[in-house]
VODORO-589770 format. One record per residue (C-alpha): residue number from 1; residue in three letters; x, y, z. Coordinates in steps of 0.25 Angstrom, whole numbers, always signed. Layout:
N
+-----+------+-------+-------+-------+
:  nr : rest :    xx :    yy :    zz :
+-----+------+-------+-------+-------+
: NUM :  ala :     X :     Y :     Z :
...
+-----+------+-------+-------+-------+
END
This chain:
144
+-----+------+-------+-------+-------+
:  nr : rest :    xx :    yy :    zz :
+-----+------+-------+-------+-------+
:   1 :  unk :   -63 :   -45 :   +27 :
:   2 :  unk :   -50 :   -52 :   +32 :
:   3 :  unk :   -43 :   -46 :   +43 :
:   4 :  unk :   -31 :   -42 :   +37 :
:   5 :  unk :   -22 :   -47 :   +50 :
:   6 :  unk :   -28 :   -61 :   +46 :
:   7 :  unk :   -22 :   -59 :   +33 :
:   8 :  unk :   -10 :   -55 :   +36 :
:   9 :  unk :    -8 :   -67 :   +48 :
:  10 :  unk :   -12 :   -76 :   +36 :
:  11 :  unk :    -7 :   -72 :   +22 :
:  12 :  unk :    +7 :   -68 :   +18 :
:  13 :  unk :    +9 :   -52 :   +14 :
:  14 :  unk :    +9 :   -58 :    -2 :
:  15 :  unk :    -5 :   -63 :    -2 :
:  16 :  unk :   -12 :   -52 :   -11 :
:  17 :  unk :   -26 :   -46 :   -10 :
:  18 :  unk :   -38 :   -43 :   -16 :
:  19 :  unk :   -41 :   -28 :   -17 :
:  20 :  unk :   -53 :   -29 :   -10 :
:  21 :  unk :   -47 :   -37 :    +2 :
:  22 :  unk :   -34 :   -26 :    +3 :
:  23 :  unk :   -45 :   -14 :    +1 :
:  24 :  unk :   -52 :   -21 :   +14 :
:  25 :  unk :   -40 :   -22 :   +21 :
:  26 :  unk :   -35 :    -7 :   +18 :
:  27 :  unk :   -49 :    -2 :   +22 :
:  28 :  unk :   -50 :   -10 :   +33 :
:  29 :  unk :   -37 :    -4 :   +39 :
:  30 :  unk :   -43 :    +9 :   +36 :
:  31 :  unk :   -36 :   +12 :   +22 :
:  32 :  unk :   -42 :   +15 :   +10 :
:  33 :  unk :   -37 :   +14 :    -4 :
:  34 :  unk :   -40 :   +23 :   -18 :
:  35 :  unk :   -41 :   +23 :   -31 :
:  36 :  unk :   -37 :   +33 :   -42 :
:  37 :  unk :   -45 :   +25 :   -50 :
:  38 :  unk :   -55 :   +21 :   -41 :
:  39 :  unk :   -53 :    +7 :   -44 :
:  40 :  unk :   -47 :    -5 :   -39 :
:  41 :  unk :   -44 :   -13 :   -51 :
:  42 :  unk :   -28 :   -17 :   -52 :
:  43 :  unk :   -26 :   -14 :   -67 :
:  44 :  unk :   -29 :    +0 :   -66 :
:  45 :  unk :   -19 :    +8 :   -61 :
:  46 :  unk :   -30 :   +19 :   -57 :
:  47 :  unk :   -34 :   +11 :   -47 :
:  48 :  unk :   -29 :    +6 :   -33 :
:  49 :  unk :   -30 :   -10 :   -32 :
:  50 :  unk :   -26 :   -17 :   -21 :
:  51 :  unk :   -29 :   -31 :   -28 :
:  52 :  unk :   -16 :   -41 :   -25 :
:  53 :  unk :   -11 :   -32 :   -15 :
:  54 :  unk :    -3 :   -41 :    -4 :
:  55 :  unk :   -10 :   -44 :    +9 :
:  56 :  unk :    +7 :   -37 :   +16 :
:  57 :  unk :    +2 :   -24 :    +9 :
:  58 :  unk :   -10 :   -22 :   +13 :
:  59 :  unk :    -6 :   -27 :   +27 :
:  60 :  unk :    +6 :   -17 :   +26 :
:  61 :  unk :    -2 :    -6 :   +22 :
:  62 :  unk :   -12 :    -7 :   +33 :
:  63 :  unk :    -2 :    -7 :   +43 :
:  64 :  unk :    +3 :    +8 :   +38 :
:  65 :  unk :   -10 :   +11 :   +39 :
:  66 :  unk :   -10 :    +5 :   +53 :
:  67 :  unk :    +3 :   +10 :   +59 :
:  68 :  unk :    +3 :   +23 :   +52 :
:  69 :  unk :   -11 :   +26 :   +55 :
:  70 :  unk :   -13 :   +34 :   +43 :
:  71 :  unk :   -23 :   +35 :   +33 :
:  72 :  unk :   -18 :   +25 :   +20 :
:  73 :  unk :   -26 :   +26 :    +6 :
:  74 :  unk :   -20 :   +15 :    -2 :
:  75 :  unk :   -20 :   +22 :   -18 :
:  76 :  unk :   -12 :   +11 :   -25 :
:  77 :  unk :   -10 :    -4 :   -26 :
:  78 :  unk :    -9 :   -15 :   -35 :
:  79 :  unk :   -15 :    -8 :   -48 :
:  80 :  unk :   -10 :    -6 :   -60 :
:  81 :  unk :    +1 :    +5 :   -63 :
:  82 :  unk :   +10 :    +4 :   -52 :
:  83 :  unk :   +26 :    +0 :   -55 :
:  84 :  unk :   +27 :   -16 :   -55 :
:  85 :  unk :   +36 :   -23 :   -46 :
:  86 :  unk :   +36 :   -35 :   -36 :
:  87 :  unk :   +34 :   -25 :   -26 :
:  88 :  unk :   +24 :   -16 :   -34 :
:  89 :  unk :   +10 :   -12 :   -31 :
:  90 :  unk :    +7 :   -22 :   -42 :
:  91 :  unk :   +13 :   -33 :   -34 :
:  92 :  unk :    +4 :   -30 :   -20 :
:  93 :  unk :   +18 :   -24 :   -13 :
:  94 :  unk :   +12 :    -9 :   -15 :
:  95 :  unk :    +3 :    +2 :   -10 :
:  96 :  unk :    +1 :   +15 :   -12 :
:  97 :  unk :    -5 :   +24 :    -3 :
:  98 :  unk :    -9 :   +41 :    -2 :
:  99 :  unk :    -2 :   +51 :    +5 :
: 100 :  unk :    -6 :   +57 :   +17 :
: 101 :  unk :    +1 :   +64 :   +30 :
: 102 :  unk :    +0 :   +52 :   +39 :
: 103 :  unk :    +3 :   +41 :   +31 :
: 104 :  unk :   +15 :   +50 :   +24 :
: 105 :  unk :   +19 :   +53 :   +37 :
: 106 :  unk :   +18 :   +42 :   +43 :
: 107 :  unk :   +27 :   +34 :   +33 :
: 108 :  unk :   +37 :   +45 :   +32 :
: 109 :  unk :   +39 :   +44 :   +48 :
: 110 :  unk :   +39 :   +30 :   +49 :
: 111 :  unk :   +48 :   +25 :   +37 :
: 112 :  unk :   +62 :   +29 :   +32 :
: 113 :  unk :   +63 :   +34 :   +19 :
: 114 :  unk :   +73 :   +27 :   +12 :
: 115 :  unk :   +75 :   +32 :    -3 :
: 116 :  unk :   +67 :   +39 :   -13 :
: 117 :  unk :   +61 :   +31 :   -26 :
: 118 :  unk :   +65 :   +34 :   -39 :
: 119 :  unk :   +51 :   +43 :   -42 :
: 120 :  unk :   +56 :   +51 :   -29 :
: 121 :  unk :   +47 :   +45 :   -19 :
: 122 :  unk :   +54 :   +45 :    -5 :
: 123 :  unk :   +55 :   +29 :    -2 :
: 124 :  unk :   +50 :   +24 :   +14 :
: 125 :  unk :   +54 :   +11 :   +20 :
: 126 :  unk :   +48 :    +5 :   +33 :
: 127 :  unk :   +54 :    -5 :   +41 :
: 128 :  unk :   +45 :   -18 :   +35 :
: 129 :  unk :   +50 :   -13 :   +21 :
: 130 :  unk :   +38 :    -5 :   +16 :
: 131 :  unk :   +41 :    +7 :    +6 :
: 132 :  unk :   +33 :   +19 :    +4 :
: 133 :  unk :   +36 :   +27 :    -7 :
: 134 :  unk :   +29 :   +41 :    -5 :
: 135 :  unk :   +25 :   +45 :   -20 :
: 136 :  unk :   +19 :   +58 :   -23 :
: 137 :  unk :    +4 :   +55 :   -19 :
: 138 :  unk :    +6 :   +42 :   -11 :
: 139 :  unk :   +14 :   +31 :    -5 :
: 140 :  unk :   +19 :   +18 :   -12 :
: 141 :  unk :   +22 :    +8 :    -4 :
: 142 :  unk :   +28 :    -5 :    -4 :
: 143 :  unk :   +25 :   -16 :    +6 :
: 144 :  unk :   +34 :   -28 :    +5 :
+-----+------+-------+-------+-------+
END
């Protein structure tokens, strides 16, 4: 596999992925990802794809995983059924990720809350524009 540094030295945050490259990269930082559906296929929306996901996402993503040094289950990605939009899920910008007491806290310490969403989820922003929307069972978030 391609070290993900080589990558990120060579190739702009839009290039996009293939879901087995971005699942290598995620387990390769220690992350793992899961599936309602226990699938990977884009056009269900019971499954969690990560096929056309940018290369700055995953990059992002793996840097929370590092600095916050918390454990990071990635449950949604680009498939099916999430809102559209340039910066969408669809569109490689978006991850969702579980709950749990370190990364929750972790994100709550480090970031500012800043609004709340419309559906009511308290809205954090860090400092490289990153927004966490803490939804009833995980996290979205939006890496620009």
């Amino acid at each position: 596999m391609a070290d993900l540094d080589q990558v990120r030295a060579r190739n702009a945050p839009m290039v996009r992925m293939s879901h087995d490259l971005a699942a290598g990269f995620l387990e390769e930082a220690g992350m793992r990802y899961k599936s309602s559906g226990h699938c990977t296929d884009r056009r269900i929306f019971t499954c969690t794809s990560l096929e056309r996901v940018r290369t700055g996402t995953i990059n992002r993503i793996v840097d929370l995983k590092r600095e916050s040094g918390c454990p990071i289950t990635v449950t949604g990605g680009t498939e099916a059924g999430h809102a559209p939009g340039r910066y969408s899920h669809g569109a490689g910008y978006k991850l969702d990720i579980s709950h749990n007491r370190c990364i929750d806290r972790y994100i709550t310490d480090h970031y500012r809350q800043t609004r709340t969403r419309g559906d009511g989820s308290p809205l954090y922003r860090s400092d490289a524009g990153t927004i966490f929307a803490d939804e009833s069972d995980h996290w979205d978030i939006l890496f620009r």
